[in-house]
Residue frames as qw, qx, qy, qz and C-alpha x, y, z in Angstrom:
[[0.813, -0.149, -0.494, -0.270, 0.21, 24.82, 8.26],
 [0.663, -0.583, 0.342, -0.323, 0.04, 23.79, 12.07],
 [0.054, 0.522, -0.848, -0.072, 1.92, 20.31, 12.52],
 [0.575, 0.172, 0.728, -0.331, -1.12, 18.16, 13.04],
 [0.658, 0.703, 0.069, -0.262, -2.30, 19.27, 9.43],
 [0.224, 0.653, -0.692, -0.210, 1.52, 18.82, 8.06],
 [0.010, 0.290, -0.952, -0.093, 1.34, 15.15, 9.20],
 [0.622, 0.537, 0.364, -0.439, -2.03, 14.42, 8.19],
 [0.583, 0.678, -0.401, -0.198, -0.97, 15.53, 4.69],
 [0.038, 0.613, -0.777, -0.134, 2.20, 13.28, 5.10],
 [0.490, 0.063, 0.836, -0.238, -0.10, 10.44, 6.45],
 [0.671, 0.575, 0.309, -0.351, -2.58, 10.86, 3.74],
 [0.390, 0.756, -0.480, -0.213, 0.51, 11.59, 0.52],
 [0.232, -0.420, 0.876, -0.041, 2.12, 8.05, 2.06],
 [0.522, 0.235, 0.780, -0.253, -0.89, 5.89, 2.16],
 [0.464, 0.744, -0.013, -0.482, -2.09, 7.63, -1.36],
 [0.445, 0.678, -0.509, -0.288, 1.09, 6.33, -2.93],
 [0.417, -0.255, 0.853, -0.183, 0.90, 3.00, -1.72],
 [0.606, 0.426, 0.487, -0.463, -2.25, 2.77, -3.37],
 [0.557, 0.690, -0.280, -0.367, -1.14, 4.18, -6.37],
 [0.102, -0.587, 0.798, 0.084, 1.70, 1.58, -6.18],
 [0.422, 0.036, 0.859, -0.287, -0.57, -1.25, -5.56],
 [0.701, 0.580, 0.250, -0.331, -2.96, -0.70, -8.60],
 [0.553, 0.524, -0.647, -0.039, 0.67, -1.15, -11.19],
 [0.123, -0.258, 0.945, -0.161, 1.19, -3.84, -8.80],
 [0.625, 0.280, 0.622, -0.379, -1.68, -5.85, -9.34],
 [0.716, 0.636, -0.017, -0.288, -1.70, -4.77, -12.86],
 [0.163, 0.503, -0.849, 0.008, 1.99, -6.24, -13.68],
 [0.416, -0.200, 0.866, -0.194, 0.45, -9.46, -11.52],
 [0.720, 0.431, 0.514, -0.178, -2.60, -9.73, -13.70],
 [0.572, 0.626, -0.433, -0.307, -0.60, -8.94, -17.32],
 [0.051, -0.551, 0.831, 0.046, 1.72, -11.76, -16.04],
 [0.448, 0.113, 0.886, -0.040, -0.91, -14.56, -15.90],
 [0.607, 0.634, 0.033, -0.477, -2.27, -12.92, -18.74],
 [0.245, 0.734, -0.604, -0.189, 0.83, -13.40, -20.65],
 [0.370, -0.194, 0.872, -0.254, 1.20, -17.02, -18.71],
 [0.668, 0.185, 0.711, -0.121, -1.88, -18.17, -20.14],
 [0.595, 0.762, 0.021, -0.254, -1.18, -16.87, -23.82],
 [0.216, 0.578, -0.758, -0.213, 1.85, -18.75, -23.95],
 [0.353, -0.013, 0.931, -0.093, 0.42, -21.81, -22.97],
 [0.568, 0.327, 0.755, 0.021, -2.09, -21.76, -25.21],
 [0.135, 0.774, -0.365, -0.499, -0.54, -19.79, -27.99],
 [0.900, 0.176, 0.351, 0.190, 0.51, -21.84, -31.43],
 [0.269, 0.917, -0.281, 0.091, 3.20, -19.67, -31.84],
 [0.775, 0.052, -0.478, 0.409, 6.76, -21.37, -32.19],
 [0.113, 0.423, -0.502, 0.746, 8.08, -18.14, -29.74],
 [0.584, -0.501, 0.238, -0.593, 5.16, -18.94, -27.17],
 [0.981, -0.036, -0.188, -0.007, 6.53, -22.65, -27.28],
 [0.503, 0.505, -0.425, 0.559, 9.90, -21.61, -26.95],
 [0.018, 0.312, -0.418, 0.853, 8.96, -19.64, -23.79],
 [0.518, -0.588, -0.267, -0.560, 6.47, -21.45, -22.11],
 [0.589, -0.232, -0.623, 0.460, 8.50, -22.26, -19.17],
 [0.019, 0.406, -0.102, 0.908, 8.68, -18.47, -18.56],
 [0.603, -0.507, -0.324, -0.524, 4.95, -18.95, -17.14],
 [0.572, -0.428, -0.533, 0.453, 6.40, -20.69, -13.85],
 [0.378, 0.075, -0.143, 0.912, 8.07, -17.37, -12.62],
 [0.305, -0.274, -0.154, -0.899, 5.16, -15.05, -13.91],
 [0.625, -0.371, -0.649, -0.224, 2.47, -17.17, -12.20],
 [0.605, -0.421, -0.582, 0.343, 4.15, -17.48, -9.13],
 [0.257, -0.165, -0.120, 0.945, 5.29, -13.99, -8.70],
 [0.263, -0.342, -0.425, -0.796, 2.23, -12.74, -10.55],
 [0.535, -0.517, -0.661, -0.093, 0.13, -14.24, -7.95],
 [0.486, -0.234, -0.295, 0.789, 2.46, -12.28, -4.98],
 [0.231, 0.110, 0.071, 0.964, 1.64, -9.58, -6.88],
 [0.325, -0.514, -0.486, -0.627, -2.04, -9.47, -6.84],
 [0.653, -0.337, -0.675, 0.059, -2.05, -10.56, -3.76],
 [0.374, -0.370, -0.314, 0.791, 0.23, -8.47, -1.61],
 [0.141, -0.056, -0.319, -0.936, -0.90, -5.16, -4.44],
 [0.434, -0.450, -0.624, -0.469, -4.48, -5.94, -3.54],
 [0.568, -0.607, -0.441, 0.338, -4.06, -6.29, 0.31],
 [0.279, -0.124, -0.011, 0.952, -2.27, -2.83, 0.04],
 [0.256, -0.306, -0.273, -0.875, -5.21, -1.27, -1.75],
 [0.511, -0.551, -0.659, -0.032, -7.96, -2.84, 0.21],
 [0.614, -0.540, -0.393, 0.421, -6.53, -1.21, 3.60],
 [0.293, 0.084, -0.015, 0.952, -5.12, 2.16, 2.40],
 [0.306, -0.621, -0.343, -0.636, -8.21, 3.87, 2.35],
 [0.781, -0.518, -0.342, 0.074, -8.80, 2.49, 6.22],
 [0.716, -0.472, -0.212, 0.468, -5.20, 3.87, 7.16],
 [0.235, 0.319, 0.055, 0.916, -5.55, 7.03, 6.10],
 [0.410, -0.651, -0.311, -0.558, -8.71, 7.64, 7.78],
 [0.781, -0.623, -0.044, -0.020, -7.59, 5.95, 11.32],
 [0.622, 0.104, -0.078, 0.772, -3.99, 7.21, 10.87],
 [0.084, 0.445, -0.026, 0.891, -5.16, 11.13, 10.03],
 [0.579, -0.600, -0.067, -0.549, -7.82, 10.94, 13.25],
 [0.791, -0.371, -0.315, 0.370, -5.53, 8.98, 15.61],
 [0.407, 0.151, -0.122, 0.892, -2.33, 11.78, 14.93],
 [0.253, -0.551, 0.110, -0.787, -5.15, 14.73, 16.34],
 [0.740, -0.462, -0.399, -0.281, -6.74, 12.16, 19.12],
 [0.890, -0.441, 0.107, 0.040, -3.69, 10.73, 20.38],
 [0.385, 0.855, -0.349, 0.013, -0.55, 11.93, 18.82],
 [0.099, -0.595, 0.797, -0.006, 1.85, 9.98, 20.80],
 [0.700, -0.104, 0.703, -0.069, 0.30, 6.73, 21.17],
 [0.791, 0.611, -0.035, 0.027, -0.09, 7.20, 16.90],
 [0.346, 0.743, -0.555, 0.142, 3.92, 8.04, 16.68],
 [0.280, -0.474, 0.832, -0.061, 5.00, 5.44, 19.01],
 [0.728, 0.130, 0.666, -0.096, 2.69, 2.99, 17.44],
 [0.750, 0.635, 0.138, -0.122, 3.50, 3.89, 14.13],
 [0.421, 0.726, -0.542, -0.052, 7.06, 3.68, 14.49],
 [0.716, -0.134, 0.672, -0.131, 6.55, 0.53, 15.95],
 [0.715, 0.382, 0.585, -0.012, 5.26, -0.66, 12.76],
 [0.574, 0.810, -0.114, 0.028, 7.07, 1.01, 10.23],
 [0.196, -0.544, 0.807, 0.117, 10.62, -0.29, 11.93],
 [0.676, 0.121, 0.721, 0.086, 8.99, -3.83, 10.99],
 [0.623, 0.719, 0.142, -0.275, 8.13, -2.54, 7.65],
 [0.309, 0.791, -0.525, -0.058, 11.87, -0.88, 6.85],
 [0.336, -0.417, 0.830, 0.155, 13.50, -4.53, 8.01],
 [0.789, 0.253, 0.557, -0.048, 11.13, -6.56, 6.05],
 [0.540, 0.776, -0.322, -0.048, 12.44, -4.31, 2.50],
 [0.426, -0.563, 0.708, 0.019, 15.78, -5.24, 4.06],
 [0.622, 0.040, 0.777, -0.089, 14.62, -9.25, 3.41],
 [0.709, 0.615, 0.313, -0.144, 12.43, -8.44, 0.24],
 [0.334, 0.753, -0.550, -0.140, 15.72, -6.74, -1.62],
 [0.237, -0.575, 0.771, 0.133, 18.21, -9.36, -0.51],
 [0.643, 0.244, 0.724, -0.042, 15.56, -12.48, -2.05],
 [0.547, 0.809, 0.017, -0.216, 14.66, -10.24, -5.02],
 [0.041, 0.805, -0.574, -0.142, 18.60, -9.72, -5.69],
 [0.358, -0.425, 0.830, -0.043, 19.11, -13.28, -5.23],
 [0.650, 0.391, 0.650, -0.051, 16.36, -14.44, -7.53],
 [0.517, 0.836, -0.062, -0.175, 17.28, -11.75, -10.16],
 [0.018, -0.703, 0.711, 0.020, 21.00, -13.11, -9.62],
 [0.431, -0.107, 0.879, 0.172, 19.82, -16.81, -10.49],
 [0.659, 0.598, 0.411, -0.199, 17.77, -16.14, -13.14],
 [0.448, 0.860, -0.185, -0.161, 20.93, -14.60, -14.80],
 [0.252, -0.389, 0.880, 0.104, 23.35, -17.37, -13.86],
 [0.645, 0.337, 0.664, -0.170, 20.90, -19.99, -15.11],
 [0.570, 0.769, -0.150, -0.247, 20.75, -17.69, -18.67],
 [0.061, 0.753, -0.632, -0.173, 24.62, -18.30, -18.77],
 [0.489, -0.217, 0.819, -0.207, 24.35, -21.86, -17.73],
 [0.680, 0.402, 0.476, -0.385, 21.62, -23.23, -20.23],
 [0.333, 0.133, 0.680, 0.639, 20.89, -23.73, -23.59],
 [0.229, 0.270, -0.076, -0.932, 18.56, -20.77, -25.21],
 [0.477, -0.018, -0.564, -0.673, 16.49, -23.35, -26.35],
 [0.290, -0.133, -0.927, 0.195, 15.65, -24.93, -23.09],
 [0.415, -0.724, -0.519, -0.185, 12.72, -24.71, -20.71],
 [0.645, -0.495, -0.287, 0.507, 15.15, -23.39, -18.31],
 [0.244, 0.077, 0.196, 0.947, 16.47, -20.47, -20.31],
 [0.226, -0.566, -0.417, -0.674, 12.65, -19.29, -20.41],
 [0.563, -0.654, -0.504, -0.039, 11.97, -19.92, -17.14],
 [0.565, -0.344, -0.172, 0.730, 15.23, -18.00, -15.87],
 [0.135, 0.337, 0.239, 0.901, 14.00, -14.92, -18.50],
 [0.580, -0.492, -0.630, -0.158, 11.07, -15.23, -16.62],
 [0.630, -0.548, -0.416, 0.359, 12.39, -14.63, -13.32],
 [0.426, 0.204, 0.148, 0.869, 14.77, -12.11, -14.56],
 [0.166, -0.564, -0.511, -0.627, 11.49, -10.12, -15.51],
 [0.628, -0.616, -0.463, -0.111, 9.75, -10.62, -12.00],
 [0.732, -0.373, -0.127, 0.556, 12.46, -10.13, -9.66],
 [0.304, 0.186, -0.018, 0.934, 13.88, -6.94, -11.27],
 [0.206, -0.582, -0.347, -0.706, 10.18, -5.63, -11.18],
 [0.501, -0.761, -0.351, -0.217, 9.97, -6.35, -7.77],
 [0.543, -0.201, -0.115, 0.807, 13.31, -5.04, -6.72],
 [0.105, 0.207, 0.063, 0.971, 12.11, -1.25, -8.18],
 [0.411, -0.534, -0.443, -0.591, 9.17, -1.42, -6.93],
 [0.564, -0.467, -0.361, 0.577, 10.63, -1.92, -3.34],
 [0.409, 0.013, -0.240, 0.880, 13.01, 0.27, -3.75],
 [0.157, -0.544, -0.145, -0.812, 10.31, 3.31, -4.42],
 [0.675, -0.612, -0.338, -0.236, 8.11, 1.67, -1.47],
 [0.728, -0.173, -0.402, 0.527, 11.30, 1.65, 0.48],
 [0.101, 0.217, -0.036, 0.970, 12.24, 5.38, -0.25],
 [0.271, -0.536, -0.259, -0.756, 8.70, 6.28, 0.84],
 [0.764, -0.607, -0.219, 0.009, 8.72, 4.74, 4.16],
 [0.677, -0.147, -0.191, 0.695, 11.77, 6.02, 5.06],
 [0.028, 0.341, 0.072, 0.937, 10.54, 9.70, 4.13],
 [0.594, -0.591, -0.264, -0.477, 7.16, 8.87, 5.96],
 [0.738, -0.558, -0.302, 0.230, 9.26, 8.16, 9.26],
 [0.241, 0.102, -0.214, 0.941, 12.00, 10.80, 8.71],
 [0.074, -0.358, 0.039, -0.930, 9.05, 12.77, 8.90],
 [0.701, -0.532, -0.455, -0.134, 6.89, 10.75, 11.63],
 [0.682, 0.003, -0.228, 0.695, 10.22, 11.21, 13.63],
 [0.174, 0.144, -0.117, 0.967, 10.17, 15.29, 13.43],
 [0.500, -0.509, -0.589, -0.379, 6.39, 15.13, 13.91],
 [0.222, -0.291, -0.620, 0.695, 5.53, 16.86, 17.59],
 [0.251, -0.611, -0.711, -0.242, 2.36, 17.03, 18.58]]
């Protein structure tokens, strides 16, 4: 395989697993307001216990659809004008795409250290509380969110770092 066709494939295997990412993202956003609106209007004592939880899942749930939707929408699009820029124009793709994929790898940077920091008060808050408060649900809650979107970086992290190691060796 020639090196235009190697980073094609890479362009097309990156943008592929965004996607794929982005459809369990969305789905995690929409179980969460699922879940959100079946404790609120649940007559179960546990969905009473836990209906603070819903604050967390809502808000994050919403992130999720949101950012996990704008990801699908556009992958299709930047596989097509990614794999036909890298034969058109090879450098002006690699310098413009590690333009934009340094902004990418600092923004994980940001997204880990909030995530970490919301998954690291949702479990001080547990300690803090009473198990029967609104807070104790609302901190499981976060707990919930915040790990999910800490692994779900990380993978998105690991793949943009493999999709510039290999934008990087990439010579046109």
């Amino acid at each position: 395989m020639n090196p235009l066709e190697q980073m094609q494939q890479e362009i097309t295997s990156y943008f592929l697993a965004e996607k794929y990412e982005s459809v369990i993202f969305v789905s995690i956003g929409a179980l969460a307001l699922a879940t959100s609106a079946w404790l609120w209007l649940s007559s179960a004592n546990f969905a009473a216990t836990f209906k603070a939880m819903s604050y967390p899942l809502v808000a994050v749930g919403l992130i999720q659809i949101v950012v996990g939707g704008s990801v699908l929408l556009r992958s299709d699009i930047q596989i097509a004008t990614f794999t036909k820029q890298v034969v058109s124009a090879p450098q002006t793709y690699k310098a413009d795409e590690m333009r934009r994929m340094e902004t990418v790898n600092k923004n994980f940077t940001l997204y880990k250290w909030v995530e970490i920091a919301l998954l690291l008060c949702g479990i001080i808050i547990t300690f803090a509380v009473s198990r029967n408060s609104a807070w104790y649900a609302a901190a499981i809650g976060l707990i919930l969110q915040s790990s999910l979107m800490l692994v779900a970086d990380l993978f998105a992290e690991h793949r943009a770092y493999h999709y510039v190691d290999c934008i990087n060796r990439f010579v046109s």
